[in-house]
PAZAPA-4460 file (N, C-alpha, C; in steps of 0.05 Angstrom, whole numbers, plus 32768, in hexadecimal, padded with zeros to 4 digits):
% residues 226
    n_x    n_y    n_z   ca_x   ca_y   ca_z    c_x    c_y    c_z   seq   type   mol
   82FC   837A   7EA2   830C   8368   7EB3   8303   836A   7ECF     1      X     A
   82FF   8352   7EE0   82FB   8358   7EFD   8319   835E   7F10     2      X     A
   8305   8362   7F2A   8321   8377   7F32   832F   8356   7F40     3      X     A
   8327   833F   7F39   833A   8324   7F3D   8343   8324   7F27     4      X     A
   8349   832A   7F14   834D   831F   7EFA   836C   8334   7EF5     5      X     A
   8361   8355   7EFE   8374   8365   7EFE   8388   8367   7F10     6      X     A
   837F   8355   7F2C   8398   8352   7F37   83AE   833A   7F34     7      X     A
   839F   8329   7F21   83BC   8318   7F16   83D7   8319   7F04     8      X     A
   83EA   8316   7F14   8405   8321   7F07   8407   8315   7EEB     9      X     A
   8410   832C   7EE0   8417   832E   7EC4   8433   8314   7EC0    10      X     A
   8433   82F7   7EC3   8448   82EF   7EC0   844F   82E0   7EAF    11      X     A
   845E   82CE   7EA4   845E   82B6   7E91   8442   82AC   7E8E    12      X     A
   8440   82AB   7E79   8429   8294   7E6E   842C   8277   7E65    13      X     A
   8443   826D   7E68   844E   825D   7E67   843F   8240   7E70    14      X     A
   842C   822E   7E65   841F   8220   7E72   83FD   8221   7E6C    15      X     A
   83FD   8240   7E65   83E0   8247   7E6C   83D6   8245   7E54    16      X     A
   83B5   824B   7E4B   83AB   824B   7E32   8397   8266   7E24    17      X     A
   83AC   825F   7E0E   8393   827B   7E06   8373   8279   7E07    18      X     A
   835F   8292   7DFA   8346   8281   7DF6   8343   8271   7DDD    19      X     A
   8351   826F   7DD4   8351   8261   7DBA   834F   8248   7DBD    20      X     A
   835E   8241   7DCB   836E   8229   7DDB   8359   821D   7DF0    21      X     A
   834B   8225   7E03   8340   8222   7E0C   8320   8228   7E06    22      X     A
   831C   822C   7DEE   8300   8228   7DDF   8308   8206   7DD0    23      X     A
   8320   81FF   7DC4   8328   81EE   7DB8   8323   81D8   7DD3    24      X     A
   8328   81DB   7DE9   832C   81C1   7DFD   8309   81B5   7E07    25      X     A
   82FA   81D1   7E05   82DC   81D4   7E10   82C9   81CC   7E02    26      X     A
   82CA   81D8   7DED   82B7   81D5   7DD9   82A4   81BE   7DD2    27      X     A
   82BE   81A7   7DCF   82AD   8190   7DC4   8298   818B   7DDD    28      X     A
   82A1   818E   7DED   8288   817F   7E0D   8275   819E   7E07    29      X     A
   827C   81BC   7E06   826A   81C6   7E08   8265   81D5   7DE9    30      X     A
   8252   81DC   7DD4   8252   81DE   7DBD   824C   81F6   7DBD    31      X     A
   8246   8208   7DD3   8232   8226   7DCE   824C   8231   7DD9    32      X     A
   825B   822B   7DE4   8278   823E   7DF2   8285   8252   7DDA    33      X     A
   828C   826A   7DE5   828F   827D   7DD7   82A5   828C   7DE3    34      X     A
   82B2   8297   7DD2   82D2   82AF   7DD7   82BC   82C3   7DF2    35      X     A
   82AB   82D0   7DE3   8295   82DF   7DF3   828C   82D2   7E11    36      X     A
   827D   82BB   7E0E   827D   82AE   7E28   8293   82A9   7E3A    37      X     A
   82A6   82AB   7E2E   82BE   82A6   7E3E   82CA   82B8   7E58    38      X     A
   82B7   82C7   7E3D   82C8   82ED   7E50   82B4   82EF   7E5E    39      X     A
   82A2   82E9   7E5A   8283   82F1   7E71   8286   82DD   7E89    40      X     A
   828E   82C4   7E82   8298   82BC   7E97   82AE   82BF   7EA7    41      X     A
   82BB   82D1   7EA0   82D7   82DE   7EB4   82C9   82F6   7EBB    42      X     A
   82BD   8302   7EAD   82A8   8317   7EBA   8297   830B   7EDC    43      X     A
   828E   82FD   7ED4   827A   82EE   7EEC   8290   82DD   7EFD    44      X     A
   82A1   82E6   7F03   82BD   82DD   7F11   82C0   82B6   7F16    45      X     A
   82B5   82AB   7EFB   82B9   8288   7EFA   82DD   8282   7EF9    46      X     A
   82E1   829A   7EEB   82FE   8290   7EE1   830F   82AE   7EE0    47      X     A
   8331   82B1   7EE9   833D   82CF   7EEB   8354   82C8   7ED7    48      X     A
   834D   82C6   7EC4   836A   82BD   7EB7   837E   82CF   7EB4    49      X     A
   839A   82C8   7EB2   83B1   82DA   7EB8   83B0   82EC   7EA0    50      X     A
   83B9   8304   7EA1   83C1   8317   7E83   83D8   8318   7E7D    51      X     A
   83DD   8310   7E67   83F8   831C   7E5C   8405   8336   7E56    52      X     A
   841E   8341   7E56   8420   8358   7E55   8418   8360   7E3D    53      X     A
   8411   8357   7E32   83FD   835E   7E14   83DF   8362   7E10    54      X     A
   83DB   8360   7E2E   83B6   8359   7E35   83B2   834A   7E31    55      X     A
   83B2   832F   7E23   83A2   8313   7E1B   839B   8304   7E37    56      X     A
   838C   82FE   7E2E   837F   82E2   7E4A   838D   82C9   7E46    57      X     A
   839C   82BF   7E5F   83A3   82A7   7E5B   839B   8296   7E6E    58      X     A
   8391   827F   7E6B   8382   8276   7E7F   8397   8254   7E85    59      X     A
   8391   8255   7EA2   83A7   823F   7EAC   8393   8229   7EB1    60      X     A
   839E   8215   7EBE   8394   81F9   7EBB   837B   81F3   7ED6    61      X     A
   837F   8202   7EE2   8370   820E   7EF6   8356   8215   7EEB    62      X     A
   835E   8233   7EDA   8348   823E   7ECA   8332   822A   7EB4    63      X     A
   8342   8218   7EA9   8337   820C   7E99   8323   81F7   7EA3    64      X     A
   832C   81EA   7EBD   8313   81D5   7ED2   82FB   81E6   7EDE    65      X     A
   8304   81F6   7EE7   82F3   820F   7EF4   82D9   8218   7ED6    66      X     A
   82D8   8218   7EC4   82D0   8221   7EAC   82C0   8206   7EA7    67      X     A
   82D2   81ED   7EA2   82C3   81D4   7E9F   82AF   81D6   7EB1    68      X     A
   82B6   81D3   7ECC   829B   81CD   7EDA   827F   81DB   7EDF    69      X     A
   828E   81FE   7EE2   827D   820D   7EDB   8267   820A   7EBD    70      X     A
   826F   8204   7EAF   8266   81FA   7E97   8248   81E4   7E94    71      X     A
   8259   81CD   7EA7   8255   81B3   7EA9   8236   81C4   7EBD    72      X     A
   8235   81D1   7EC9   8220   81CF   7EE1   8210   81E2   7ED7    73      X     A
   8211   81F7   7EC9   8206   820A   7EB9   81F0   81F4   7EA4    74      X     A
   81FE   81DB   7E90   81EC   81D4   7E89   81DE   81B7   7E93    75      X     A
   81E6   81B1   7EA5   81E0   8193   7EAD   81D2   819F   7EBF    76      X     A
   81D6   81B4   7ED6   81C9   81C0   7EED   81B7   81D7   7EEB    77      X     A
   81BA   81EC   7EDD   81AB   81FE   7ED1   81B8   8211   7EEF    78      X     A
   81CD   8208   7EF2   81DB   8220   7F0E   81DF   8239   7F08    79      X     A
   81CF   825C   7F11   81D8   8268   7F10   81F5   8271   7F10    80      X     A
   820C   8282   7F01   8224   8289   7F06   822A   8295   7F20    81      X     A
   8217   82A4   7F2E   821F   82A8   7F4D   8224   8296   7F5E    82      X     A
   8212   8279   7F59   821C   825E   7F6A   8229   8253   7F5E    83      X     A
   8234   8252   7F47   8246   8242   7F3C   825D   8244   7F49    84      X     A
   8259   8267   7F45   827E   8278   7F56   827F   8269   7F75    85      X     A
   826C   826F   7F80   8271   8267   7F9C   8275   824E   7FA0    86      X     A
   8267   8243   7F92   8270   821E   7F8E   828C   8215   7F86    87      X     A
   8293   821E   7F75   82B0   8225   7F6B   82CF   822C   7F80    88      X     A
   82BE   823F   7F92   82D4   8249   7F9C   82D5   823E   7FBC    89      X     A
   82BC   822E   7FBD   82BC   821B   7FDC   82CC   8202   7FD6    90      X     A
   82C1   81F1   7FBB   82CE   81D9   7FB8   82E7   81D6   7FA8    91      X     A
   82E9   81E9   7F9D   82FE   81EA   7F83   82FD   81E4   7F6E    92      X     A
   8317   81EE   7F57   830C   81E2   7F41   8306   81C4   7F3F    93      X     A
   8311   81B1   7F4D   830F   819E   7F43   82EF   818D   7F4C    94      X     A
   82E1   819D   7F5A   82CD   818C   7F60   82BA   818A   7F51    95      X     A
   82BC   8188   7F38   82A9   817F   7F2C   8288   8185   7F1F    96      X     A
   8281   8170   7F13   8263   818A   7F0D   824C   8175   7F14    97      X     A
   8257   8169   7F33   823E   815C   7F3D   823A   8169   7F58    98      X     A
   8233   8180   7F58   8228   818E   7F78   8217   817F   7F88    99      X     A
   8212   817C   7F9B   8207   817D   7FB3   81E3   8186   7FA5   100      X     A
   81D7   8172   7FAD   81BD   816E   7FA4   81AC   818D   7FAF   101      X     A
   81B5   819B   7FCD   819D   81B0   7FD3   81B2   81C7   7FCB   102      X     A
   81CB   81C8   7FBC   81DA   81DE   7FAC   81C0   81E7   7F90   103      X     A
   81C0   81CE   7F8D   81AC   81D1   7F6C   8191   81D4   7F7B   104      X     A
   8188   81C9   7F84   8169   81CF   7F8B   815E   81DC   7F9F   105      X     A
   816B   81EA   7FA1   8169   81FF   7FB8   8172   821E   7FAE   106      X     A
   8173   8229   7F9D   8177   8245   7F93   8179   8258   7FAD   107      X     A
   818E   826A   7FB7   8189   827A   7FC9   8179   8294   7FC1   108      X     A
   816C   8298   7FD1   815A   82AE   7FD4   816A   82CB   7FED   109      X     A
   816F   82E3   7FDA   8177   82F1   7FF2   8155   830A   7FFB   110      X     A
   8159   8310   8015   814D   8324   801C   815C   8335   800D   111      X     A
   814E   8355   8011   815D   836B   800A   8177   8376   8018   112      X     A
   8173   8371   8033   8187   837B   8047   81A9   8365   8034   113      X     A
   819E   834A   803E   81AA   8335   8037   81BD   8343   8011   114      X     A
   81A5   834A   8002   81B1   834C   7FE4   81C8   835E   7FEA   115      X     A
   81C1   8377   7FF5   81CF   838F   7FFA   81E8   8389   7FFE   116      X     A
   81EA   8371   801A   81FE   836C   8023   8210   8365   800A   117      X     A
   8205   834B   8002   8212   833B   7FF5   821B   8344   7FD3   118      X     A
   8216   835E   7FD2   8220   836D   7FBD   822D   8387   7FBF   119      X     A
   822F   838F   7FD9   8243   839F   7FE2   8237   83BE   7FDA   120      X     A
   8218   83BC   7FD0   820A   83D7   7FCB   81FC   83ED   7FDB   121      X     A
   81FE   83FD   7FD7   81E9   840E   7FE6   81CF   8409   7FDE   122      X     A
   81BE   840F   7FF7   81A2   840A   7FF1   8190   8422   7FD8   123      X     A
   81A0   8438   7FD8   8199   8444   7FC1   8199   843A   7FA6   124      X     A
   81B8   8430   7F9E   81BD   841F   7F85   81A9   8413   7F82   125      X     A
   819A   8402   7F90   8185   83E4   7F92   8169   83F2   7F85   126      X     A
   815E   8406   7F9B   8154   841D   7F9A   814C   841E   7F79   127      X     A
   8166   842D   7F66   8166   8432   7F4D   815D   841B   7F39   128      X     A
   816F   840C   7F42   816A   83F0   7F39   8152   83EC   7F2C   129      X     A
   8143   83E8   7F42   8128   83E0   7F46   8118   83F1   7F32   130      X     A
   811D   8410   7F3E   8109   8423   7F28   810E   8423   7F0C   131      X     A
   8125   841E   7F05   8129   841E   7EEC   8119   8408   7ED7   132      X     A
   8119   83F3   7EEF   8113   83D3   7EE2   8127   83C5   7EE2   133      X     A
   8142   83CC   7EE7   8155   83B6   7EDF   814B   83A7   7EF8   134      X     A
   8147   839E   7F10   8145   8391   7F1F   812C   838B   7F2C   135      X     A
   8117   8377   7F2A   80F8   837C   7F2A   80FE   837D   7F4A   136      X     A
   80E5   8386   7F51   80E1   8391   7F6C   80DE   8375   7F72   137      X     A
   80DE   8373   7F91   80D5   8357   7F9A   80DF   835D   7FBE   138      X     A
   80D2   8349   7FC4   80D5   833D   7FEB   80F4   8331   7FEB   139      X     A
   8104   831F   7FD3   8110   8316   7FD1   8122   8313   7FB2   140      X     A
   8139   8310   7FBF   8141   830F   7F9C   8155   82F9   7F93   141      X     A
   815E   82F2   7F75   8165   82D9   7F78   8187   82D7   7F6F   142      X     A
   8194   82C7   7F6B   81B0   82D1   7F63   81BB   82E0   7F46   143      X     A
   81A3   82E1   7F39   81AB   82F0   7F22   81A7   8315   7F28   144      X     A
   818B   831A   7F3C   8190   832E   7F46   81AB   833D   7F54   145      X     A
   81B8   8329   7F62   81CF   832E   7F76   81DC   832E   7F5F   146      X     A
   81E9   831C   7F46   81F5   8324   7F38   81F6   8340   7F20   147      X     A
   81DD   8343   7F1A   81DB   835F   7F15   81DF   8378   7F1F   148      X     A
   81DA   8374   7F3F   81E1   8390   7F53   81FE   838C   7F50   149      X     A
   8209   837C   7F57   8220   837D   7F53   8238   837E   7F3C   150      X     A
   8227   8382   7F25   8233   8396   7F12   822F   83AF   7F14   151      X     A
   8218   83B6   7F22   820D   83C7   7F1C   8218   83DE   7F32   152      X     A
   821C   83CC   7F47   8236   83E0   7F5A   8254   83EA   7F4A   153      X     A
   8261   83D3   7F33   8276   83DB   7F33   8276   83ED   7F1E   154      X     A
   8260   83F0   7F0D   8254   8407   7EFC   8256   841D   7F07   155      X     A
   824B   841A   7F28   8246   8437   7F2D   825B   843F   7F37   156      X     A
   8275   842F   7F38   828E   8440   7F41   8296   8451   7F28   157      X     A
   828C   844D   7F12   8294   8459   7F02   8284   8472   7EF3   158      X     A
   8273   847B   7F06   8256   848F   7EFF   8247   8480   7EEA   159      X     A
   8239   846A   7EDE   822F   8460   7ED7   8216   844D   7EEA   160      X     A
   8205   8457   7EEB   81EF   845E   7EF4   81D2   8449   7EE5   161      X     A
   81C7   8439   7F00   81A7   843A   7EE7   81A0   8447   7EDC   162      X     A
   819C   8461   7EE5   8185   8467   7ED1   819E   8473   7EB7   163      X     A
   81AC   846F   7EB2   81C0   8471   7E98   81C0   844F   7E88   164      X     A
   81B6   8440   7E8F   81B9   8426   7E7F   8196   8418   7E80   165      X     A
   818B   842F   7E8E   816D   841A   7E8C   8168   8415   7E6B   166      X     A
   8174   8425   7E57   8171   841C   7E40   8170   8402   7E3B   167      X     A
   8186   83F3   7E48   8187   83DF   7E41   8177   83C1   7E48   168      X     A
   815E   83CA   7E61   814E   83B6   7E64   813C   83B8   7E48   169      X     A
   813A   83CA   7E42   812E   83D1   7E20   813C   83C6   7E06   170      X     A
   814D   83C2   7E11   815B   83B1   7DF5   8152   839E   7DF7   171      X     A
   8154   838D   7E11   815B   837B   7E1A   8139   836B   7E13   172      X     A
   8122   8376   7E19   810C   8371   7E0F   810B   836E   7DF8   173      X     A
   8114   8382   7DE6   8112   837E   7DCE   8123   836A   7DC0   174      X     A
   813F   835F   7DCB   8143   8345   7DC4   8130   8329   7DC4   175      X     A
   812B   8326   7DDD   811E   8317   7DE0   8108   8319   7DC9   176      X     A
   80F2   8335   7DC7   80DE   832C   7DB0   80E6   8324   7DA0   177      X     A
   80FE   8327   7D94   8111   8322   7D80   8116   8303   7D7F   178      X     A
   8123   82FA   7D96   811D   82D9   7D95   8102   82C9   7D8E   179      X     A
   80E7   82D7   7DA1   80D2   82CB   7D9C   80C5   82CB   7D80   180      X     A
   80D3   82E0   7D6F   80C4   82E1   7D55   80CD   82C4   7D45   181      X     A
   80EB   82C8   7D50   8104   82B4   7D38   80EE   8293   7D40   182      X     A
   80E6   829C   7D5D   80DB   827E   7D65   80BA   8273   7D5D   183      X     A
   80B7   8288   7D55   8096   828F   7D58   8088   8268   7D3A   184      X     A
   80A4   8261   7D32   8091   824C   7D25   8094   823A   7D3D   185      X     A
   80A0   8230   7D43   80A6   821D   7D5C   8094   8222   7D70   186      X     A
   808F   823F   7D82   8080   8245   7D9F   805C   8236   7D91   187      X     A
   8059   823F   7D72   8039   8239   7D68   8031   8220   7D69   188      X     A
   8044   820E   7D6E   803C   81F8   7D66   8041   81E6   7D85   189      X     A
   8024   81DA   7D85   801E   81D4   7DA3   802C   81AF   7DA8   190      X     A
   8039   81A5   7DA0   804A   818B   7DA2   8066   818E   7DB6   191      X     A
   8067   8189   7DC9   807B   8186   7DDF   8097   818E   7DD6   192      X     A
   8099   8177   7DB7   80B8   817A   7DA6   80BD   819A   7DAC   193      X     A
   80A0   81A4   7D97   80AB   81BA   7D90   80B7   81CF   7D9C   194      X     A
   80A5   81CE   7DBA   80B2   81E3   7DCA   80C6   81DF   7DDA   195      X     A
   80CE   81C0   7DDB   80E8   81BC   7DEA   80F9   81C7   7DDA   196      X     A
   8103   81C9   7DBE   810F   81CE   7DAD   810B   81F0   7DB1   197      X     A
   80FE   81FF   7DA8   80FA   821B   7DB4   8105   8225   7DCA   198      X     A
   8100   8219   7DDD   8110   8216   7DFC   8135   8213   7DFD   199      X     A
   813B   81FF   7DE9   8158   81F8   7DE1   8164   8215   7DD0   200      X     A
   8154   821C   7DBB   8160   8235   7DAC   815B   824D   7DAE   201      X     A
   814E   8259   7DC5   8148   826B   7DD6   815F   8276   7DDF   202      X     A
   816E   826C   7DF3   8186   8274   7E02   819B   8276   7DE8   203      X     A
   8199   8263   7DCE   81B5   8267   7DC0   81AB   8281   7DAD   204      X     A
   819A   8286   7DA5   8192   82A3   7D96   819B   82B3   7DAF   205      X     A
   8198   82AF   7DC9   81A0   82C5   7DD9   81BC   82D1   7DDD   206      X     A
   81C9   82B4   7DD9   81EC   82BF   7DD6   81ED   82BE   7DC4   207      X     A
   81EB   82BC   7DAC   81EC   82C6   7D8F   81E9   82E6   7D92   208      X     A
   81D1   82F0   7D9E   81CC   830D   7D93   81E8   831F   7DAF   209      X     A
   81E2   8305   7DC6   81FF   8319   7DD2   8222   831B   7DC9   210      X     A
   8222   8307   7DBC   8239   830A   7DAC   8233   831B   7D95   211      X     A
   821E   8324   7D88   8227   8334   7D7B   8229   8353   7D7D   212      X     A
   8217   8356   7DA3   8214   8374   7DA6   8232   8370   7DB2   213      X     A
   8240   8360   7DBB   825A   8363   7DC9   826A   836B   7DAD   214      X     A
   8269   835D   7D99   8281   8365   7D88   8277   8387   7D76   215      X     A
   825D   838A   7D7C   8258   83AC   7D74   825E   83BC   7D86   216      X     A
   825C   83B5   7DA2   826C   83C4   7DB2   828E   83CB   7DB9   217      X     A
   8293   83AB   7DAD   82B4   83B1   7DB2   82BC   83BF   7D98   218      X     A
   82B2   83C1   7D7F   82B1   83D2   7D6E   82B0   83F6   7D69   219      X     A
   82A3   83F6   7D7B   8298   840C   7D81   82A4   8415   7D98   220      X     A
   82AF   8411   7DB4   82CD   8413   7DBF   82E5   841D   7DB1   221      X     A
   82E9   8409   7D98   8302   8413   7D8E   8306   8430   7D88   222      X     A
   82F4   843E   7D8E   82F9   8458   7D87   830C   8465   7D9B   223      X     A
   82FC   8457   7DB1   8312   8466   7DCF   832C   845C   7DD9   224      X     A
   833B   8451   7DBE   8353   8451   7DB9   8360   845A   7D9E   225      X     A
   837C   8460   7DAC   837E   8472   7D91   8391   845A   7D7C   226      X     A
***
């Protein structure tokens, strides 16, 4: 849960929608939307939906435009989630998923000083980052870096450390070969179709395999309740 998400009062839900509900309202416009995506996108602070005193997510009418558009610009725009948020939270939900022409074609680039800032890290964290591999070295970096440090700060409030998860740029390779094999008839064959189509089921093998390390992990959690 983000620390926006945890400071919203536990109150009536009266109005609001479950994810059920709001996979039901989304879906048809978006077909890859997922219970999982949902929560990764309250993760990446698009949306803070209220909790019930039961824990469930309920998401208000607010939440549900904010999600549309985010949505809408993710695939019409190819907008990273770090500009989505900021886009989001300058114009509101209701503005829509036609940005401002140099929003989309203009990607911000931060310096390091700049990243640091703008993720609230020490220059050590970055430092690790880097050595481990989670974050390629560079002059400059782009918003998925900033979004990574900035998990990667709130990790480390919790002694959770790079070099304790570099495992996972190793998984994370090895998914991927894992996609290129599933793709390997499509990538061989040199006709435009084919690799636009490769290109299309690339990213959905990718949330496929993350929904299913998410539900072996929430599996594997249940232990640390009794």
């Amino acid at each position: 849960m983000t620390a926006a998400s945890s400071s919203r009062p536990r109150s009536s839900s009266a109005g609001y929608l479950s994810i059920g509900q709001v996979l039901a309202r989304l879906t048809p416009e978006f077909s890859d939307l997922s219970a999982s995506k949902l929560r990764y996108l309250e993760v990446q602070g698009i949306v803070t939906p209220l909790r019930t005193d039961s824990g469930y997510r309920k998401f208000s009418p607010v939440d549900l435009e904010r999600l549309r558009t985010a949505l809408t610009l993710q695939r019409d725009h190819y907008m990273p989630l770090a500009r989505i948020r900021e886009y989001l939270d300058e114009h509101g939900a209701g503005a829509g998923g036609t940005p401002p022409a140099s929003i989309v074609t203009a990607p911000r680039r931060y310096r390091r000083d700049e990243l640091l800032q703008a993720a609230g890290a020490p220059a050590g964290l970055l430092n690790d980052a880097v050595s481990t591999g989670l974050i390629p070295a560079s002059d400059s970096f782009d918003d998925r870096a900033l979004g990574l440090l900035r998990a990667l700060v709130a990790l480390d409030g919790h002694g959770i450390q790079p070099r304790h998860i570099r495992g996972l740029r190793q998984a994370a390779e090895r998914e991927v070969a894992l996609v290129e094999s599933a793709l390997a008839p499509l990538l061989r064959r040199t006709d435009a179709a084919s690799r636009a189509r490769a290109g299309e089921l690339a990213p959905e093998l990718v949330r496929r395999l993350e929904e299913v390390r998410a539900a072996v992990v929430h599996t594997a959690l249940d232990r640390l309740t009794p």
